[in-house]
C-alpha positions in Angstrom: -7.0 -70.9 -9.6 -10.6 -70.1 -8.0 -9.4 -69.3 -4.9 -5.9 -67.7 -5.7 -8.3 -65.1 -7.3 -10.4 -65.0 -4.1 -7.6 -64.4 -2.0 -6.3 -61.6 -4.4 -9.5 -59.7 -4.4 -10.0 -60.4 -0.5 -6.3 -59.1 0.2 -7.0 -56.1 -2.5 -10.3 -54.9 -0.5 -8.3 -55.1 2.8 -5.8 -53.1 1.4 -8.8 -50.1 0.7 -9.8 -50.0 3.7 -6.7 -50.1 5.6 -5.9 -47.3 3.1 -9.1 -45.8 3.7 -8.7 -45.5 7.8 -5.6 -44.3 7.9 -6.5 -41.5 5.7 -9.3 -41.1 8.4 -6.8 -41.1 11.3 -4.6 -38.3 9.1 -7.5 -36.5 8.4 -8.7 -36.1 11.9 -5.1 -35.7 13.0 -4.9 -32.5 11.3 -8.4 -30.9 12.2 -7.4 -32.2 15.8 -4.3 -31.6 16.2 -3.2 -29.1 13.2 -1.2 -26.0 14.0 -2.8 -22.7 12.9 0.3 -20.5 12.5 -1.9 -17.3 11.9 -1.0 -15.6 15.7 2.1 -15.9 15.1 1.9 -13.1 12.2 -1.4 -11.4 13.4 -2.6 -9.5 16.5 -5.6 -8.3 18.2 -4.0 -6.5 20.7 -4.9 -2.4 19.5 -1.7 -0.6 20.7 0.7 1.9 19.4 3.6 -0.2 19.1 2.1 -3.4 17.7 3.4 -3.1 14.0 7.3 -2.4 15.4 7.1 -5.7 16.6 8.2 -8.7 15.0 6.3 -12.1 14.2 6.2 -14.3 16.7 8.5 -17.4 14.8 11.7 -16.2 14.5 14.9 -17.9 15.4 18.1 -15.8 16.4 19.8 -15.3 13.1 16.4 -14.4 11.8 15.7 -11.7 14.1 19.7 -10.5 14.0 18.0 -10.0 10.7 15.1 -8.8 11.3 16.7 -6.1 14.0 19.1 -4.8 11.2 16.5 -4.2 8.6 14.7 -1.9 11.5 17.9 -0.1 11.9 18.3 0.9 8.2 14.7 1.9 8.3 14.5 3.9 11.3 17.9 5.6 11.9 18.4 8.6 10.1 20.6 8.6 6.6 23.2 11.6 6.7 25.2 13.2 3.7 27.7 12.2 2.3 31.0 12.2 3.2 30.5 11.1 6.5 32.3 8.7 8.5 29.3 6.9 8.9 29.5 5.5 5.9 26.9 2.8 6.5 24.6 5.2 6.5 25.9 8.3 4.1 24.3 9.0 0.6 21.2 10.7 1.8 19.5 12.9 -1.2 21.0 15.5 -2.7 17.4 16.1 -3.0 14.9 14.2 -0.5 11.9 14.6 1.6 12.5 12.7 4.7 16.0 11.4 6.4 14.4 8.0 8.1 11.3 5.1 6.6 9.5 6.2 9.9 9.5 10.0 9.6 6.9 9.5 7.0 5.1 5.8 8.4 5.3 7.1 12.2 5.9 3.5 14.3 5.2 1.7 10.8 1.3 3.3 10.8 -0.3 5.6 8.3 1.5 9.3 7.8 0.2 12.0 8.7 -1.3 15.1 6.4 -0.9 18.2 8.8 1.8 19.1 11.8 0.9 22.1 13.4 -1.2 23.1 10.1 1.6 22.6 7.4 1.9 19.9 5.2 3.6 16.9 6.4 6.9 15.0 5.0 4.4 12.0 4.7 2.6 14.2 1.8 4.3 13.5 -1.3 3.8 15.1 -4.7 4.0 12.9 -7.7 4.8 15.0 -11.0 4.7 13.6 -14.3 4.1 14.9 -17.9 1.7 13.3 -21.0 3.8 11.7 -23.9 4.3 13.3 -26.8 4.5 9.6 -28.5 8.3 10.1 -29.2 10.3 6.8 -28.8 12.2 8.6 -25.7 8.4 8.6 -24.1 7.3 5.3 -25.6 10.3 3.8 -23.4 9.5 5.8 -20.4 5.6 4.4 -20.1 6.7 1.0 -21.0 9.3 1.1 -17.9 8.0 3.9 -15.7 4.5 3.8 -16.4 5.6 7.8 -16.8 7.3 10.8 -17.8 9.2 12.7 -15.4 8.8 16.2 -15.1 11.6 17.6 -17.0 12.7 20.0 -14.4 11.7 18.3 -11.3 11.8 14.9 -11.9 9.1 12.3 -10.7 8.2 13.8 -7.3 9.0 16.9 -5.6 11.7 16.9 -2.8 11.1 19.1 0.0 14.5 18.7 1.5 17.6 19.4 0.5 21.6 18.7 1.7 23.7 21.7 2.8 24.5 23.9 -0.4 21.5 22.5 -2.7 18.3 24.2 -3.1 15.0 22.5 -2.6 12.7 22.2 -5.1 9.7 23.6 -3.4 6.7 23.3 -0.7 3.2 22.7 -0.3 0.2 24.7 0.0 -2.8 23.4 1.4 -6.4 24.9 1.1 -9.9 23.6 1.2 -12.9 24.1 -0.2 -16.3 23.5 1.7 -19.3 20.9 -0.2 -21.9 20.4 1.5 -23.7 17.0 1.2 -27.7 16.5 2.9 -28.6 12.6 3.2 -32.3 11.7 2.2 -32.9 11.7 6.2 -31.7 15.5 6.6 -28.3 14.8 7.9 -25.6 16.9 6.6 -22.2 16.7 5.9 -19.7 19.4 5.1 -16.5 17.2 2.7 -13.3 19.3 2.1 -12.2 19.6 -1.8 -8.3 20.2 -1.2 -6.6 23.0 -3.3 -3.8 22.2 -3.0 -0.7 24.1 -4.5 3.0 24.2 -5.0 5.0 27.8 -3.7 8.8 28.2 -3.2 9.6 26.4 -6.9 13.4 26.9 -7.2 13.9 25.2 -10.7 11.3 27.2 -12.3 8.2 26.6 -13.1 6.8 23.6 -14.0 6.1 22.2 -17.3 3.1 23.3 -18.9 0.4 20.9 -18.2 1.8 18.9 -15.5 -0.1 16.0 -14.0 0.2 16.8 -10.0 -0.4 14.0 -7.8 -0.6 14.5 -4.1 -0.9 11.4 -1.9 -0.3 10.1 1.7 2.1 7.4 2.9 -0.3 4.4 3.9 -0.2 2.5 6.3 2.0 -0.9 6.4 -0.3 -2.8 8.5 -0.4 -6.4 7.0 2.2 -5.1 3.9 4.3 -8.8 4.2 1.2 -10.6 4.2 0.3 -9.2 1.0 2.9 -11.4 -0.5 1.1 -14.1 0.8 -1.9 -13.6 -1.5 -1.6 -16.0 -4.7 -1.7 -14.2 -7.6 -4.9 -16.6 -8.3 -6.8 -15.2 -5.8 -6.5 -11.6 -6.9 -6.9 -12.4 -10.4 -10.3 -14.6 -10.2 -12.0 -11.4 -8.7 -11.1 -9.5 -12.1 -14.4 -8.7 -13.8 -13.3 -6.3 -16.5 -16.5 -6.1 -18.8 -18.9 -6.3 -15.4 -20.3 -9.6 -16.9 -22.5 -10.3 -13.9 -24.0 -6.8 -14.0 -23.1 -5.3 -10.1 -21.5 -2.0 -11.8 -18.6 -3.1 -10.7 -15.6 -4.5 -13.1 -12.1 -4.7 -11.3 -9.0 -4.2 -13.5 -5.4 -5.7 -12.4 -2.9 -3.5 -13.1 -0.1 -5.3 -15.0 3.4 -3.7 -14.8 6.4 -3.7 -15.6 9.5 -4.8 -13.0 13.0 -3.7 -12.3 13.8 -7.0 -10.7 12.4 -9.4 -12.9 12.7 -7.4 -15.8 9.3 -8.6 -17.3 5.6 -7.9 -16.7 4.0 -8.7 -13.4 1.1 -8.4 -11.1 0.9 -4.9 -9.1 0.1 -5.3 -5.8 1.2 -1.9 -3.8 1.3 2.0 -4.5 -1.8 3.4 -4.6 -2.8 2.8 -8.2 -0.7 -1.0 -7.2 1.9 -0.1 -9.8 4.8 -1.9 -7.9 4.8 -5.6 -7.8 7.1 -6.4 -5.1 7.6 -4.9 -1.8 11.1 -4.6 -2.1 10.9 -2.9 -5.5 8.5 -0.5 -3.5 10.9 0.1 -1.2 14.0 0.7 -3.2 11.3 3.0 -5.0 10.9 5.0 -1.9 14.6 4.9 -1.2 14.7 7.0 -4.4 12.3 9.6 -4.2 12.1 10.1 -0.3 15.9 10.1 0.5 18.0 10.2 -2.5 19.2 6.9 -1.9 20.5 4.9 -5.0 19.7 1.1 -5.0 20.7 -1.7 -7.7 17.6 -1.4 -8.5 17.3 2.3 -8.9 21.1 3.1 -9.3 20.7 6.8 -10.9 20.6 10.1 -8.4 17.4 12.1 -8.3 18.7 14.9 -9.7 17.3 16.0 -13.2 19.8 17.2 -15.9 18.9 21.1 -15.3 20.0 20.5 -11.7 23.8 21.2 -11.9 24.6 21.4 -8.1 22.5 18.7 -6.8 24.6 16.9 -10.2 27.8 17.8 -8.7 26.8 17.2 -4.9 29.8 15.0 -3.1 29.9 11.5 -3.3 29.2 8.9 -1.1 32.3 6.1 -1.1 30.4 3.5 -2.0 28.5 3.4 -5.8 25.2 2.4 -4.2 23.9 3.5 -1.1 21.6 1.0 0.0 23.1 -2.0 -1.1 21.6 -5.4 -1.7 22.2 -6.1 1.7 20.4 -3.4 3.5 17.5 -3.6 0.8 16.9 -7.0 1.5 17.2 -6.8 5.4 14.6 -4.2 5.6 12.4 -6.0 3.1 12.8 -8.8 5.8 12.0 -6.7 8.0 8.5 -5.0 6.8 7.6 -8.8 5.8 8.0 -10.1 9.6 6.7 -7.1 11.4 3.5 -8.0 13.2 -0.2 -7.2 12.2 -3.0 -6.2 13.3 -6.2 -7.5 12.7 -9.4 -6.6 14.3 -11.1 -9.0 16.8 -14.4 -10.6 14.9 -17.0 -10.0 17.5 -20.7 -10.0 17.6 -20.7 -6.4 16.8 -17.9 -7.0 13.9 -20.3 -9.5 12.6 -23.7 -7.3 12.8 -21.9 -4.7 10.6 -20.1 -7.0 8.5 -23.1 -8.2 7.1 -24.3 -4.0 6.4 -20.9 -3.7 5.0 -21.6 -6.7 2.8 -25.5 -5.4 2.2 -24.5 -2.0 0.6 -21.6 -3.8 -1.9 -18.7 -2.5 0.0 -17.5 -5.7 0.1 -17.5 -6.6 -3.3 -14.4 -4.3 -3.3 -13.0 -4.1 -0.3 -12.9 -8.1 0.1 -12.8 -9.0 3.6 -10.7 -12.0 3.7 -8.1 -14.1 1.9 -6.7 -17.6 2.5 -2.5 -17.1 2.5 -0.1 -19.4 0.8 0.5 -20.5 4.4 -2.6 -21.7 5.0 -4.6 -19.0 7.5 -6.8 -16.3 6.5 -6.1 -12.9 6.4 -8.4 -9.7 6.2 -7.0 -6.8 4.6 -10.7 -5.6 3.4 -8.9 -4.6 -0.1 -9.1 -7.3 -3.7 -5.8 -5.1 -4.9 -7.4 -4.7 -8.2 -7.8 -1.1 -9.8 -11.8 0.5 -9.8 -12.5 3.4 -11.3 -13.6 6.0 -8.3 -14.8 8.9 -10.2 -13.6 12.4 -11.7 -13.8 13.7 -8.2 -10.9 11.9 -7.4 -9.0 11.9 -10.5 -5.4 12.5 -10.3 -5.1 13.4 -13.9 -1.8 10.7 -13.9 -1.6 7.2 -15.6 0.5 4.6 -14.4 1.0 0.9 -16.5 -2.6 -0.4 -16.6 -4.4 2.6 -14.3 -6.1 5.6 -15.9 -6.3 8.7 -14.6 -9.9 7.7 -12.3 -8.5 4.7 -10.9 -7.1 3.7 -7.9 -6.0 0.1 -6.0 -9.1 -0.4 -3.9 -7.5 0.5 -0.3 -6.5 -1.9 2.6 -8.4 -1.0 5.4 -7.0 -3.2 8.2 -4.9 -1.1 10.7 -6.5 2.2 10.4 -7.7 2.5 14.1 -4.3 2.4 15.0 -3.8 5.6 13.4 -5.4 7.1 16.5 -3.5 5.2 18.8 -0.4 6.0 17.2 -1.0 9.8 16.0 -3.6 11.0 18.3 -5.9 12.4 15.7 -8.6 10.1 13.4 -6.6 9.0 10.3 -6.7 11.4 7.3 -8.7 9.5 4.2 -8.6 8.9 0.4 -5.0 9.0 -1.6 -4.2 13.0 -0.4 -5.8 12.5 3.2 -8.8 15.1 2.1 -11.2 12.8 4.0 -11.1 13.9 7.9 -13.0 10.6 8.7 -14.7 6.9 7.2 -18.3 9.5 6.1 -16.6 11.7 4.3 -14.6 8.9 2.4 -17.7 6.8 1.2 -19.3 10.3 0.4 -16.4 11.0 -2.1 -16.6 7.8 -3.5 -18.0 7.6 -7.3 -17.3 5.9 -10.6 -17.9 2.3 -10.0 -18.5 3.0 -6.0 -21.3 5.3 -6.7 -24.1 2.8 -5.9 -22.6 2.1 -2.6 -22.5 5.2 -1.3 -26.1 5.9 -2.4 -26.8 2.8 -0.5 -25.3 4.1 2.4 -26.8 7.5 2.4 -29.9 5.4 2.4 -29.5 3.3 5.4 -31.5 4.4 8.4 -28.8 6.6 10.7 -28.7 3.7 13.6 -27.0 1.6 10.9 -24.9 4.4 9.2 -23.1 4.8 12.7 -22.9 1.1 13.4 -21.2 0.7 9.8 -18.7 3.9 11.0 -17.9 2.4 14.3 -16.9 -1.3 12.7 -14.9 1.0 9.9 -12.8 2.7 13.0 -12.3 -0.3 14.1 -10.6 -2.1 11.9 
């Protein structure tokens, strides 16, 4: 009996460490000989065409896939009837016939071409409630109410026989700002306005948003993020005392048809990309999804009501939506190289609390890091860049701390520095952190403070990235 029990605890403690050395051997397997995917989906390589091309890791049906999600989002939608009927449907009432006219070679748009306003401008209208069940149901779904004569955002563009419903005006004001060294630093304050209404005027007291298309740089990785790792940077009653307390924005989704985390628009009201695109299907082009299956056209509107037809009921079907969502998820992105100089400034960048917002890096669901330099929570930023317009969980001051990664490409794409801030009134990275306030207030006194040498090596990693 004695030495069956022997043998059984002998054989047991074998048993340990033969477990316990091949766990070594898989362990050092996978640090050895592990494959990090992350090239395959990210690129150092600064050119103008980097975000038009795909992920590395695609088979052929994959990229048939990927190659017909480009073509709906690059080749221009007509009016319908047309014979191309794969492509009919556009507006009645849009701003912009192709994805790319207002993401030029998928980068950020653009605020100015040849000193007018540019279709990559858009003009967000919306009224306050007047608490009647109609509105109720409107803030719970929309997050807001339409401008009754205009709708939710201003078209620009009309098809043949409709009437636009107006242009843009844009002005500046000069403030000038004198850093506790003597630099100064003249900021434009946009006044921007609205001419050539052709419904009338607009309701009394509307809330006018203007803001730029951002960049997609990285918009398929954001996917990619676990809900987790957003939330457990929430720190609504600032309980560790930084002045800073991000909000998530929880809203409400036409695909799910129940509450979830917003992750895009610039107040990250939209929780999936491809509810952000059908989104933009609507408003930009006039193009009716499952998703979003009614016409643009507001009930004072009779001609853009009784504008032909396309053949099918939904223009961009199921199909097409989900091939360009495929797409935008497997276009390459760029990510800037992380050298000594990266580094140096990182740690200024981390110094003056930046950071804290504008989070540098996330581990994906697929293992590698990514660094969008955004937490995609909501911060309040001030009454100097109030929008006057709620949407779901964001109030009028707040705004989805802003991805930074792909902003130098701008340049490379555009020719011109990047215009800053949700309506492009910042001409470069100073004259964003100077507009910042609300929560970001601190920061940008700490960066006024920073000896010059360091203020231009902070700039430099910014333009960049």
């Amino acid at each position: 009996m004695l030495q069956t029990q022997k043998k059984q605890k002998f054989n047991f403690s074998l048993m340990k460490k033969t477990i316990l050395i091949k766990s070594l051997i898989a362990s050092f397997a996978i640090g050895l000989f592990g494959v990090d995917n992350s090239n395959d989906f990210i690129s150092n390589d600064k050119n103008k065409s980097i975000l038009l091309k795909p992920v590395s890791n695609l088979n052929d049906k994959q990229y048939d896939k990927f190659i017909l999600g480009r073509s709906f989002f690059a080749i221009p939608w007509v009016e319908a009837p047309s014979a191309t009927t794969a492509r009919d449907g556009l507006g009645p009432l849009f701003n912009a016939n192709t994805c790319i006219s207002c993401h030029p070679s998928n980068g950020k748009g653009t605020l100015l071409i040849d000193n007018k306003s540019s279709r990559s401008l858009v003009v967000r209208l919306s009224i306050d409630s007047n608490n009647s069940i109609e509105h109720k149901m409107l803030l719970e779904k929309k997050s807001f109410i339409p401008e009754p004569n205009y709708g939710a955002q201003l078209a620009l563009n009309a098809i043949h026989g409709i009437d636009f419903e107006g242009k843009v005006k844009i002005d500046f004001d000069e403030l000038n700002v004198v850093f506790p060294d003597g630099e100064k630093q003249i900021l434009l304050k946009p006044k921007y306005s609205l001419e050539n209404l052709n419904y009338g005027p607009l309701f009394n007291g509307t809330n006018i948003s203007y803001r730029i298309a951002p960049s997609l740089n990285g918009i398929g990785l954001i996917e990619l993020i676990s809900n987790e790792d957003i939330l457990k940077n929430v720190d609504i009653n600032d309980k560790n005392n930084d002045g800073i307390s991000g909000r998530a924005n929880w809203v409400y989704s036409n695909i799910t048809k129940k509450q979830e985390l917003g992750k895009y628009t610039w107040k990250a009201s939209v929780a999936f990309l491809k509810e952000q695109i059908a989104g933009a299907a609507s408003n930009d082009m006039g193009l009716t999804t499952t998703i979003f299956p009614d016409e643009n056209c507001t009930s004072s509107q009779k001609a853009c009501n009784e504008a032909p037809k396309p053949k099918d009921d939904i223009d961009l079907t199921d199909e097409r939506l989900d091939a360009i969502t495929y797409y935008l998820k497997h276009i390459k992105t760029y990510s800037a190289k992380q050298t000594k100089e990266y580094t140096e400034a990182l740690e200024i960048f981390e110094q003056i609390s930046c950071a804290k917002c504008h989070i540098s890096s996330f581990e994906t669901k697929e293992g590698f890091k990514i660094s969008p330099f955004s937490d995609f929570l909501l911060h309040d930023m001030g009454e100097e860049l109030s929008d006057g317009r709620t949407e779901f969980s964001a109030n009028k001051n707040e705004w989805r701390t802003a991805p930074l990664w792909g902003l130098s490409l701008h340049e490379k794409i555009n020719k011109e520095k990047p215009r800053l801030l949700h309506d492009g009134r910042a001409r470069n990275f100073q004259e964003a952190i100077l507009w910042h306030g609300g929560e970001a207030q601190k920061s940008k006194e700490n960066y006024m403070n920073l000896p010059k040498e360091q203020r231009e090596k902070l700039i430099k990693f910014l333009e960049e990235l």
